[in-house]
PDB file with one MODEL, atoms N, CA, C and O in Angstrom:
MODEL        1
ATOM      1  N   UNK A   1     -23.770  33.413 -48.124  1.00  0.00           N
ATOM      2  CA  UNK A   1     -24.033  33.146 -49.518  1.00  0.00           C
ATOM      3  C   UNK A   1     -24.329  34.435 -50.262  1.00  0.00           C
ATOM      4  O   UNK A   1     -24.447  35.591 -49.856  1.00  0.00           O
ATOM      5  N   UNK A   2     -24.420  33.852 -51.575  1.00  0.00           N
ATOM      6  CA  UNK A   2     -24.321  35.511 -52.623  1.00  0.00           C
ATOM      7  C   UNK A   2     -26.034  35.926 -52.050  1.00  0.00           C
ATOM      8  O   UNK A   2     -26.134  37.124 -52.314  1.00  0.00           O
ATOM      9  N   UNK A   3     -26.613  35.721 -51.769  1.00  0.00           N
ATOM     10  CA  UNK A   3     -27.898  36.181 -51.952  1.00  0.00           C
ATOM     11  C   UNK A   3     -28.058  36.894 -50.228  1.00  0.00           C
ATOM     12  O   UNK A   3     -28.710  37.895 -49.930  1.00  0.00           O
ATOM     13  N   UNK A   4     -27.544  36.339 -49.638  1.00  0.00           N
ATOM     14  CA  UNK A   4     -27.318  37.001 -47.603  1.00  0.00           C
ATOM     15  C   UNK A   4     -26.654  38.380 -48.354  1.00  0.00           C
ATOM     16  O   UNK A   4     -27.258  39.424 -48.111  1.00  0.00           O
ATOM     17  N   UNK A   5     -25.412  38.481 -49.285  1.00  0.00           N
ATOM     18  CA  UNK A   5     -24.991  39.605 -49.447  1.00  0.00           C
ATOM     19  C   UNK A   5     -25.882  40.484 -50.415  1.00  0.00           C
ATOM     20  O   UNK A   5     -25.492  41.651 -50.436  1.00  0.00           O
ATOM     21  N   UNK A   6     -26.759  40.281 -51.061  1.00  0.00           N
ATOM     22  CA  UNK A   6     -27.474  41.036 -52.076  1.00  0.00           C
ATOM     23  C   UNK A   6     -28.380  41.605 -51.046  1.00  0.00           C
ATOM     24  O   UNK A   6     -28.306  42.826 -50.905  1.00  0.00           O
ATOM     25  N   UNK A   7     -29.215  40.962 -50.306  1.00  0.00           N
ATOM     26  CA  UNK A   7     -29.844  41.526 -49.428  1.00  0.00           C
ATOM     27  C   UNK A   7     -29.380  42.373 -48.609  1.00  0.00           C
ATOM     28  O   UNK A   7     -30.003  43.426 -48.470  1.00  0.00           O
ATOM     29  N   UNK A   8     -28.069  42.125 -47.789  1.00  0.00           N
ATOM     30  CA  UNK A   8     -27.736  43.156 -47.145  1.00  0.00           C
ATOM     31  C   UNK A   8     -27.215  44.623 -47.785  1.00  0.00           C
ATOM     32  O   UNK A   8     -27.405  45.731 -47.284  1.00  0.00           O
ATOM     33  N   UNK A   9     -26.548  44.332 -48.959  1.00  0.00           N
ATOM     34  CA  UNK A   9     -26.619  45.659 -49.883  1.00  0.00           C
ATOM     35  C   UNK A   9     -27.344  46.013 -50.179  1.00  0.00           C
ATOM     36  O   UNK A   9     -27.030  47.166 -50.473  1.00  0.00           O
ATOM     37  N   UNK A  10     -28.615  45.828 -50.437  1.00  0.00           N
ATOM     38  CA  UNK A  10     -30.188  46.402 -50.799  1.00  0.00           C
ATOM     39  C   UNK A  10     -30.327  47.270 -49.590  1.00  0.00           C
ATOM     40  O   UNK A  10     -30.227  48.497 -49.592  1.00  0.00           O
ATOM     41  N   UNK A  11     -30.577  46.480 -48.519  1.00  0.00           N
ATOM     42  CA  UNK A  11     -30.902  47.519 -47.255  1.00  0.00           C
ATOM     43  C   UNK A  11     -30.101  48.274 -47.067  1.00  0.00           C
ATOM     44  O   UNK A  11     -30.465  49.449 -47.120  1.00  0.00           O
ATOM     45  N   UNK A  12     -28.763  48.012 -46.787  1.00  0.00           N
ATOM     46  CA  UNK A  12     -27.762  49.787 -47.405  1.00  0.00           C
ATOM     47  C   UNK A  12     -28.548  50.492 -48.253  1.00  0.00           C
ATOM     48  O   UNK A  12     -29.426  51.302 -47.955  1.00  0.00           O
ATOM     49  N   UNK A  13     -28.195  50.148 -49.304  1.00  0.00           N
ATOM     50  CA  UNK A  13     -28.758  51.289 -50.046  1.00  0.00           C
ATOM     51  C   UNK A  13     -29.969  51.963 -50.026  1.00  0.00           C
ATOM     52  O   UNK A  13     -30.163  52.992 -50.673  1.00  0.00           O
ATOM     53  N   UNK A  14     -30.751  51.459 -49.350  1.00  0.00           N
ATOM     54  CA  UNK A  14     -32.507  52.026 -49.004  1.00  0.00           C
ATOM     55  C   UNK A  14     -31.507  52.726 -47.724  1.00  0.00           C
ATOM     56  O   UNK A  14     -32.286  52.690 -46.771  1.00  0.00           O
ATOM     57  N   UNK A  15     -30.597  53.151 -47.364  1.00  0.00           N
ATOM     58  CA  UNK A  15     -30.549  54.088 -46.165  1.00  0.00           C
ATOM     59  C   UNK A  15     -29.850  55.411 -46.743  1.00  0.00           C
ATOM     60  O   UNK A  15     -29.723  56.461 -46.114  1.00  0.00           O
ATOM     61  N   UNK A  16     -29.422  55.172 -48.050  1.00  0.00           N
ATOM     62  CA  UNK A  16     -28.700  56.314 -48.867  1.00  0.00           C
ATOM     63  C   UNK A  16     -29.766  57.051 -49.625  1.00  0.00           C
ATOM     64  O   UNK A  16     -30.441  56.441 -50.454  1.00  0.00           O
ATOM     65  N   UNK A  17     -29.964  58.390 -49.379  1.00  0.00           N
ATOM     66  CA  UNK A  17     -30.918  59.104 -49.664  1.00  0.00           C
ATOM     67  C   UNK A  17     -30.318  60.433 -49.892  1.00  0.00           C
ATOM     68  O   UNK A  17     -30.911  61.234 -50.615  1.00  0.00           O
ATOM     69  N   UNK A  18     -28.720  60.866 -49.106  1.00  0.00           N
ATOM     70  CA  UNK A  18     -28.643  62.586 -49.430  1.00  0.00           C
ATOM     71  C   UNK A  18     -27.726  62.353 -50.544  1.00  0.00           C
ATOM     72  O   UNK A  18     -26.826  61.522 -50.666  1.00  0.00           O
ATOM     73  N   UNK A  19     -28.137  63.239 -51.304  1.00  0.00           N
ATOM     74  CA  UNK A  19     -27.016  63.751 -52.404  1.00  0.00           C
ATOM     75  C   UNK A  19     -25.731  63.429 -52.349  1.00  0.00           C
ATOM     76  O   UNK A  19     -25.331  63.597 -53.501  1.00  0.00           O
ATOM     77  N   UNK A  20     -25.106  63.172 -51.884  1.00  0.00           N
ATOM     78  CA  UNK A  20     -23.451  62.713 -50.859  1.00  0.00           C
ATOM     79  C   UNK A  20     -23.482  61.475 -51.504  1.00  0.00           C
ATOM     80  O   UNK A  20     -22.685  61.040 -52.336  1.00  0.00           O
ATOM     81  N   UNK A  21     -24.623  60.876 -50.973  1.00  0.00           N
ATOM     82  CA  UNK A  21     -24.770  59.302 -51.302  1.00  0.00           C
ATOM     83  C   UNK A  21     -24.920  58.353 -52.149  1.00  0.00           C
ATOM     84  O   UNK A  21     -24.965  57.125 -52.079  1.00  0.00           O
ATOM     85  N   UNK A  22     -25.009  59.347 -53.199  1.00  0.00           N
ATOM     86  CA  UNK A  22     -25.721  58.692 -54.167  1.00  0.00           C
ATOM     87  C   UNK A  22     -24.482  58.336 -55.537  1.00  0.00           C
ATOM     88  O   UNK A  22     -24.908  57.677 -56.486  1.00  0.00           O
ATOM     89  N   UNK A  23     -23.430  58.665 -55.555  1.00  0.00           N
ATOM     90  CA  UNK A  23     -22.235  57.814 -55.974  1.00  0.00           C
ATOM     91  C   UNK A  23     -22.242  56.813 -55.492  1.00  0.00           C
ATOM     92  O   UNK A  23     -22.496  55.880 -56.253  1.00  0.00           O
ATOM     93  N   UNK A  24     -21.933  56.424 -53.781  1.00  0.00           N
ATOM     94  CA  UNK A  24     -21.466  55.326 -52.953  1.00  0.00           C
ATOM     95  C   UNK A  24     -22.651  54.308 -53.358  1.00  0.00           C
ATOM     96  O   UNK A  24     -22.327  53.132 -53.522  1.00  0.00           O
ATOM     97  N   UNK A  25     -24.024  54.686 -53.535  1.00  0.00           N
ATOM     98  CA  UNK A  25     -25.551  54.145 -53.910  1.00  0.00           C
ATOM     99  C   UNK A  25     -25.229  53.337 -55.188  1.00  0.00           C
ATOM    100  O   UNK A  25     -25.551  52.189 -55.492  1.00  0.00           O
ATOM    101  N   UNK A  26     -24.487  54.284 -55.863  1.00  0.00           N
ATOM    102  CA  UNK A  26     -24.109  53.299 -57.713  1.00  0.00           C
ATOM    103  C   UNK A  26     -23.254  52.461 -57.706  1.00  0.00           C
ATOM    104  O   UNK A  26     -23.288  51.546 -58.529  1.00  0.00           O
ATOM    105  N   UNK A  27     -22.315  52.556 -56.815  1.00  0.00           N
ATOM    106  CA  UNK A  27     -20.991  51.725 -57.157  1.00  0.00           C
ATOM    107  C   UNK A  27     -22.184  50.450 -55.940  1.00  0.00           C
ATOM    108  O   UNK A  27     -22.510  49.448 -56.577  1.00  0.00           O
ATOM    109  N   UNK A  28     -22.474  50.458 -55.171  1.00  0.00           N
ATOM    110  CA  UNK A  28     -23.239  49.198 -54.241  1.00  0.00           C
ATOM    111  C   UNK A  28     -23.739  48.728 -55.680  1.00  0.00           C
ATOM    112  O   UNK A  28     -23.203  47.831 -56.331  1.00  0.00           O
ATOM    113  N   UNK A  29     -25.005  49.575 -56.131  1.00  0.00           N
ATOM    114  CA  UNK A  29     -25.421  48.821 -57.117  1.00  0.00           C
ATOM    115  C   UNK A  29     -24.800  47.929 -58.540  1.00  0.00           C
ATOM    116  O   UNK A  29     -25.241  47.034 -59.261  1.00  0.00           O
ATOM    117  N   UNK A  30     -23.379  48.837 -58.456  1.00  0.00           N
ATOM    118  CA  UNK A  30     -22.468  47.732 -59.393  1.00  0.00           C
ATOM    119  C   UNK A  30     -22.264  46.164 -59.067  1.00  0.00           C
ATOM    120  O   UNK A  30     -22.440  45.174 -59.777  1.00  0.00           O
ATOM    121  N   UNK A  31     -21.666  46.350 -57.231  1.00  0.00           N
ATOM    122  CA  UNK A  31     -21.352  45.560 -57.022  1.00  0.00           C
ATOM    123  C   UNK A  31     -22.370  44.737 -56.779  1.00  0.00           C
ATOM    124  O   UNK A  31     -21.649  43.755 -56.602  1.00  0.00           O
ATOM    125  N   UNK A  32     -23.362  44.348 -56.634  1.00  0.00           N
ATOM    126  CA  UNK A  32     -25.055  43.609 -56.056  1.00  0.00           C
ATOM    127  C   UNK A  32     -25.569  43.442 -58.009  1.00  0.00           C
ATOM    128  O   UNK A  32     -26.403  42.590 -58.314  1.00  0.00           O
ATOM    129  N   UNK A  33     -25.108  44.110 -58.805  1.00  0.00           N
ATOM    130  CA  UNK A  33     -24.747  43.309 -60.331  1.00  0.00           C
ATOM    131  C   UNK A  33     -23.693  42.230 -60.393  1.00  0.00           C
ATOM    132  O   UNK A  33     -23.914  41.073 -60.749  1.00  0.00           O
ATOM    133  N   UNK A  34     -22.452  42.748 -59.989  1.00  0.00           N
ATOM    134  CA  UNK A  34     -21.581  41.597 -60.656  1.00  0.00           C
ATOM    135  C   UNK A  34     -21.521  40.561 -59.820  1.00  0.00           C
ATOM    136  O   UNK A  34     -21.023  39.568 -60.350  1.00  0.00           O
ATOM    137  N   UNK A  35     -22.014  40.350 -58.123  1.00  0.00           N
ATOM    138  CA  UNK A  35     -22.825  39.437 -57.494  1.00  0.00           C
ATOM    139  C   UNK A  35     -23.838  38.234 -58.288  1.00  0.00           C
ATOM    140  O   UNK A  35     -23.927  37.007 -58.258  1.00  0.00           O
ATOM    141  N   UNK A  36     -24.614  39.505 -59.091  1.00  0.00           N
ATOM    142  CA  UNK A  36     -25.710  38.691 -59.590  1.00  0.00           C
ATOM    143  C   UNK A  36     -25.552  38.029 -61.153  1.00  0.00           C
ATOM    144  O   UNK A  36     -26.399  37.277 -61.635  1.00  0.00           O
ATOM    145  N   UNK A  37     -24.432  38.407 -61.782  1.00  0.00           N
ATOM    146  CA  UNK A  37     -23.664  38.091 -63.015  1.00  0.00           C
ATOM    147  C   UNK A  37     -23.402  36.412 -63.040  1.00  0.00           C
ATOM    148  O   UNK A  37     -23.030  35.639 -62.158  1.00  0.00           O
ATOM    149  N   UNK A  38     -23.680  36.262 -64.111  1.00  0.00           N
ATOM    150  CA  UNK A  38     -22.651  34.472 -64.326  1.00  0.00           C
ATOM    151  C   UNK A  38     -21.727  34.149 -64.140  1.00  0.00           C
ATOM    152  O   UNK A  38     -21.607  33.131 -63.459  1.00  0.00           O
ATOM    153  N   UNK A  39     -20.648  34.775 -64.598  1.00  0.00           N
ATOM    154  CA  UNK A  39     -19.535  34.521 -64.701  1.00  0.00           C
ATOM    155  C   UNK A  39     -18.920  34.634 -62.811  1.00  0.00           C
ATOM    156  O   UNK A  39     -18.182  33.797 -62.291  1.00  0.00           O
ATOM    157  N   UNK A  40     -19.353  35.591 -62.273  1.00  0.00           N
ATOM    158  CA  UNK A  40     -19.351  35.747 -60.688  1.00  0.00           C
ATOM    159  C   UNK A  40     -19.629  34.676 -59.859  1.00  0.00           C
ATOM    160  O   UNK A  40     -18.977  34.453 -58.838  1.00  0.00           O
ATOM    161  N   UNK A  41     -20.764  33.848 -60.320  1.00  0.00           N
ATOM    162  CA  UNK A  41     -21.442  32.773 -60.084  1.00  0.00           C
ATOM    163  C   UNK A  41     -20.618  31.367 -60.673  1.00  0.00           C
ATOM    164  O   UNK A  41     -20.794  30.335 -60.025  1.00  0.00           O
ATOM    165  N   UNK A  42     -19.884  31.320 -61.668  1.00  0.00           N
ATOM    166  CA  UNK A  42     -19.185  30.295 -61.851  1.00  0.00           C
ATOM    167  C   UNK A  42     -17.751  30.684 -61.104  1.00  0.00           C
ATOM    168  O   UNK A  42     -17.313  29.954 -60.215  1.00  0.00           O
ATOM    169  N   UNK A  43     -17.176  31.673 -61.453  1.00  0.00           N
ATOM    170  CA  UNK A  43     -15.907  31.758 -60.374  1.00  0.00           C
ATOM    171  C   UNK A  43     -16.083  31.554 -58.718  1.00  0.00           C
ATOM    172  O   UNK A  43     -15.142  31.183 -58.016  1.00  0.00           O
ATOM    173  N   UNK A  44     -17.250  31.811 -58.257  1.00  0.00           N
ATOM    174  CA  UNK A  44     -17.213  31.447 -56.875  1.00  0.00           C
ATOM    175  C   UNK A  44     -17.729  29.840 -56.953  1.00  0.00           C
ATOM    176  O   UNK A  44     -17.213  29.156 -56.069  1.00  0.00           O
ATOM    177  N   UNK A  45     -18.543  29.196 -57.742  1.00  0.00           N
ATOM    178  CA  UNK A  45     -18.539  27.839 -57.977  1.00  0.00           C
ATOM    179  C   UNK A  45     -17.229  27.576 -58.105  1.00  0.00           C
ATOM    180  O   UNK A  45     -16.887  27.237 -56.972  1.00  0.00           O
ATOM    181  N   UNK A  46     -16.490  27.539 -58.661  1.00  0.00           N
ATOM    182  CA  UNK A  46     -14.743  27.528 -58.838  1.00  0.00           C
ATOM    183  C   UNK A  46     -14.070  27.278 -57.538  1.00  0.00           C
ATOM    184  O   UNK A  46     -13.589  26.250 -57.060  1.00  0.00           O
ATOM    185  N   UNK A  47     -14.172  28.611 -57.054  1.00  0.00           N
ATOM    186  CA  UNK A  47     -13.258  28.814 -56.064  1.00  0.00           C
ATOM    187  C   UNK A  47     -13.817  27.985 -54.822  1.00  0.00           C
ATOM    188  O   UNK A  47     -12.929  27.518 -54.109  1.00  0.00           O
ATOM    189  N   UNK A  48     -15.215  27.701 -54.410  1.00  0.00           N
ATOM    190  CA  UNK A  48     -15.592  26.908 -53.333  1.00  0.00           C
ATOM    191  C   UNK A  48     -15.081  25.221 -53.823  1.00  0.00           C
ATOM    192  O   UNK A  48     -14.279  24.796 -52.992  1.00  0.00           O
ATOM    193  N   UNK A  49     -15.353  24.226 -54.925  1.00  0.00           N
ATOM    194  CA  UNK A  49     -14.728  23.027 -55.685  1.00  0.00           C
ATOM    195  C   UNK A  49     -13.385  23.291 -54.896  1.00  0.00           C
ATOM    196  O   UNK A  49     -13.158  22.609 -53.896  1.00  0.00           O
ATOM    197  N   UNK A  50     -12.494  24.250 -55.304  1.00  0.00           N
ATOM    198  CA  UNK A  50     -11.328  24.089 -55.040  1.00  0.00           C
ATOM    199  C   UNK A  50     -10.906  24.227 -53.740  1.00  0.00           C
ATOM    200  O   UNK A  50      -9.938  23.544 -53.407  1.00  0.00           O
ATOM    201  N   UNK A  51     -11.397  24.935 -52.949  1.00  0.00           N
ATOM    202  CA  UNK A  51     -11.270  25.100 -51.528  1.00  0.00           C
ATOM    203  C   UNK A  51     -11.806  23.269 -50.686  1.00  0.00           C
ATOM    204  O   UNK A  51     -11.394  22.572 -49.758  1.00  0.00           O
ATOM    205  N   UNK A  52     -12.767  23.205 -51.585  1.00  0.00           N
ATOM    206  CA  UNK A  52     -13.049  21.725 -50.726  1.00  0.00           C
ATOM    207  C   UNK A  52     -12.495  20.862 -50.979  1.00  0.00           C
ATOM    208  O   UNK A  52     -12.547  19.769 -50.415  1.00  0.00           O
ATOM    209  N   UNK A  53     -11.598  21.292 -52.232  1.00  0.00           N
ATOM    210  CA  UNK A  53     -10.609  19.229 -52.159  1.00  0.00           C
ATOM    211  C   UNK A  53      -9.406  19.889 -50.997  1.00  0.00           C
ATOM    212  O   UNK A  53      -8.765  19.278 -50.142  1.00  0.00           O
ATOM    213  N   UNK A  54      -9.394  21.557 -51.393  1.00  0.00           N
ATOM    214  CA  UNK A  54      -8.092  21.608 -50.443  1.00  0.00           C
ATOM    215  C   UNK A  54      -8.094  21.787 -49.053  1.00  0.00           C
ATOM    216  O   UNK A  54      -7.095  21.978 -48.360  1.00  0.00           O
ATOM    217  N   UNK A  55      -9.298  21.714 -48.658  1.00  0.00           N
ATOM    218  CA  UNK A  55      -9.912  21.208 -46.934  1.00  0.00           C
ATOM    219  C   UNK A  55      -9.960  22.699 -46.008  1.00  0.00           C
ATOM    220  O   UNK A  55      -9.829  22.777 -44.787  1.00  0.00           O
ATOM    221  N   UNK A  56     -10.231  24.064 -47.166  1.00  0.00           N
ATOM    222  CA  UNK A  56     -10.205  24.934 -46.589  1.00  0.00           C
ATOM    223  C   UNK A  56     -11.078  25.939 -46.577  1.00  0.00           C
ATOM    224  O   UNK A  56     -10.860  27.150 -46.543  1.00  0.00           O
ATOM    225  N   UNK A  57     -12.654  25.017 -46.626  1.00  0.00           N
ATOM    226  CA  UNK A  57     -13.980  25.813 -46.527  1.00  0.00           C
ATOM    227  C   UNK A  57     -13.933  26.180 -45.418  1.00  0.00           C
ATOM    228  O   UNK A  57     -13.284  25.605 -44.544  1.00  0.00           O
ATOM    229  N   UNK A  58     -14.872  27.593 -45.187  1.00  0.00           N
ATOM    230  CA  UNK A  58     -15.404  27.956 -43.529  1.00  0.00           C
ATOM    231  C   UNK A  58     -16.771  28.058 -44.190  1.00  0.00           C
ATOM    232  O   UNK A  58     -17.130  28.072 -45.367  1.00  0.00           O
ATOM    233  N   UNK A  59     -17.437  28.128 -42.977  1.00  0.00           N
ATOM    234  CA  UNK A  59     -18.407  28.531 -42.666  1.00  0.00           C
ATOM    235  C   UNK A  59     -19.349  29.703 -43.346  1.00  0.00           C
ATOM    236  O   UNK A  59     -20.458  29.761 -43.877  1.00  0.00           O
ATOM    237  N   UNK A  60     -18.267  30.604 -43.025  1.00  0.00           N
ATOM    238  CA  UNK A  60     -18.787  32.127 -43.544  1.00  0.00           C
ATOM    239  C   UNK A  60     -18.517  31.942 -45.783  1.00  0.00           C
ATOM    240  O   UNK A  60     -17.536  31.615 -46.451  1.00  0.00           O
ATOM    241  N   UNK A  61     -20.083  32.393 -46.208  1.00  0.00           N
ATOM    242  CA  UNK A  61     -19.169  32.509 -47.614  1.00  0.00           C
ATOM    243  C   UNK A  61     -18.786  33.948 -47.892  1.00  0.00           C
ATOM    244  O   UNK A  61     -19.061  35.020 -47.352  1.00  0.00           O
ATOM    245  N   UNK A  62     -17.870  33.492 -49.191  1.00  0.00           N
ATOM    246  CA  UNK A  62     -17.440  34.944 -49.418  1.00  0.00           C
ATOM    247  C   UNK A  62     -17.946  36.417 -49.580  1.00  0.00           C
ATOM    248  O   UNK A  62     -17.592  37.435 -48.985  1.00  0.00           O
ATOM    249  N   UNK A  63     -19.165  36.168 -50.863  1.00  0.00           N
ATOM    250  CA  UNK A  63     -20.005  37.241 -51.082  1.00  0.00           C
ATOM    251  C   UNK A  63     -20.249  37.928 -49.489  1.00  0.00           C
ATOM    252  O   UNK A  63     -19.790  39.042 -49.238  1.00  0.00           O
ATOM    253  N   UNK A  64     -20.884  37.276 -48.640  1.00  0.00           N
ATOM    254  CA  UNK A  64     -21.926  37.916 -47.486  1.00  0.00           C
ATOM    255  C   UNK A  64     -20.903  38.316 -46.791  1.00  0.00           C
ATOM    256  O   UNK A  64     -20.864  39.547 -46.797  1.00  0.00           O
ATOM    257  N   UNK A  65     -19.812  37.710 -46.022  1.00  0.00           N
ATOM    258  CA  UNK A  65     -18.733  38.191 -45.726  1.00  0.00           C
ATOM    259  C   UNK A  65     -18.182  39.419 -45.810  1.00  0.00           C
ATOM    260  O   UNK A  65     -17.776  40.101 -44.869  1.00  0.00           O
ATOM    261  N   UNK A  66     -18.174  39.811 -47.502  1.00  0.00           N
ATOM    262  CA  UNK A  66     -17.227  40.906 -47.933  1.00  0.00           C
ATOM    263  C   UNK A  66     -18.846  42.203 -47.743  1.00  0.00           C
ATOM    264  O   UNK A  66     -18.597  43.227 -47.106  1.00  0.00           O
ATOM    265  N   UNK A  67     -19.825  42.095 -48.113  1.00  0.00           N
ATOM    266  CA  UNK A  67     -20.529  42.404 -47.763  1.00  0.00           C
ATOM    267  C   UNK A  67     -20.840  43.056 -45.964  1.00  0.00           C
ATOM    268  O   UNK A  67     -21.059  44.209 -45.590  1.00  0.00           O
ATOM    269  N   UNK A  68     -20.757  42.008 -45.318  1.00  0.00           N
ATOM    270  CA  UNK A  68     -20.532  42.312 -43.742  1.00  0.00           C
ATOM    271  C   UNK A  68     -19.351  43.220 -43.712  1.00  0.00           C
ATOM    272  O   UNK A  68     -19.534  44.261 -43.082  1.00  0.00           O
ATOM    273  N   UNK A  69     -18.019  43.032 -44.330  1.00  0.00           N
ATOM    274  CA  UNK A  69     -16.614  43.996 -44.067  1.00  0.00           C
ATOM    275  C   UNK A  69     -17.046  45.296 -44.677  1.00  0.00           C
ATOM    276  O   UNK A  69     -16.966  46.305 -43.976  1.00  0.00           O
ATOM    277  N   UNK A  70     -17.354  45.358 -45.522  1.00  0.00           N
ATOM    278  CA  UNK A  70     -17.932  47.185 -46.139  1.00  0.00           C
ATOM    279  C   UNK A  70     -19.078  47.443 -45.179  1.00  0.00           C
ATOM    280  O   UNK A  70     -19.011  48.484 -44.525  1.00  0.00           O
ATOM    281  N   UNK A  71     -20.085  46.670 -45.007  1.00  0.00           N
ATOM    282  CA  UNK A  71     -21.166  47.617 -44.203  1.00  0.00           C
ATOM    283  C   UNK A  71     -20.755  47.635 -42.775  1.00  0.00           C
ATOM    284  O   UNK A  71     -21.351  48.584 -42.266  1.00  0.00           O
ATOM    285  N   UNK A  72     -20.142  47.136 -42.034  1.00  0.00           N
ATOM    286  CA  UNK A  72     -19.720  46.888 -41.136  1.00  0.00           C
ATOM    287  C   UNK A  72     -20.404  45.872 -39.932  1.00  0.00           C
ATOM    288  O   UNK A  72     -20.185  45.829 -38.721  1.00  0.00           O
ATOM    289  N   UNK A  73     -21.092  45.279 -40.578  1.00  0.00           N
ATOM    290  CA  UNK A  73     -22.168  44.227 -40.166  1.00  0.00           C
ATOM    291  C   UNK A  73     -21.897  42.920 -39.619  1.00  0.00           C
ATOM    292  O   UNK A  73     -21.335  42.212 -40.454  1.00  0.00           O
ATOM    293  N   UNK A  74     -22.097  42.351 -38.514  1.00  0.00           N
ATOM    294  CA  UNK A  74     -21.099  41.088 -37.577  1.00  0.00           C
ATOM    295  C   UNK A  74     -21.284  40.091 -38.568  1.00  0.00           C
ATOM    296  O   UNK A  74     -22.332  40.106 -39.214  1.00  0.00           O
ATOM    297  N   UNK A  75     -20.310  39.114 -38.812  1.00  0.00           N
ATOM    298  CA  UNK A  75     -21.028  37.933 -39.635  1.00  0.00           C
ATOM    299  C   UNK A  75     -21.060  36.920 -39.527  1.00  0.00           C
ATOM    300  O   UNK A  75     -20.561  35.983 -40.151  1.00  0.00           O
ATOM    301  N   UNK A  76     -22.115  37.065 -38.093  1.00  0.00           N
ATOM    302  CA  UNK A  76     -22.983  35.929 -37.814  1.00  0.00           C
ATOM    303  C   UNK A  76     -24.218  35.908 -38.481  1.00  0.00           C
ATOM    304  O   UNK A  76     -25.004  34.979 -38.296  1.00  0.00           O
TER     305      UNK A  76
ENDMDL
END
């Protein structure tokens, strides 16, 4: 869920501290915004509705997921 992925981008970013990092630090924090945005929040309301008439929910949601694929984090 969006909020498994906000958290796990938070703790990224509490590990970015050198100078190097601190671009890769802003763009996380973009993305852990448009996570937390409305319109983000009604398109994934959207897109889950539609996945369930079309019988092709999993398990895993998207946000935390894509989250797990950038940090490289198992997603269990």
């Amino acid at each position: 869920d969006t909020d498994r992925a906000l958290v796990l981008l938070e703790e990224y970013c509490k590990k970015l501290r050198k100078p190097e990092e601190q671009q890769l630090k802003k763009a996380i924090r973009k993305v852990m915004g448009i996570f937390k945005s409305s319109l983000f929040q009604a398109l994934l309301g959207s897109f889950k509705k539609k996945a369930t008439r079309h019988g092709t929910t999993s398990h895993t949601s998207l946000p935390a997921a894509l989250a797990c694929d950038v940090l490289g984090y198992p997603k269990d």
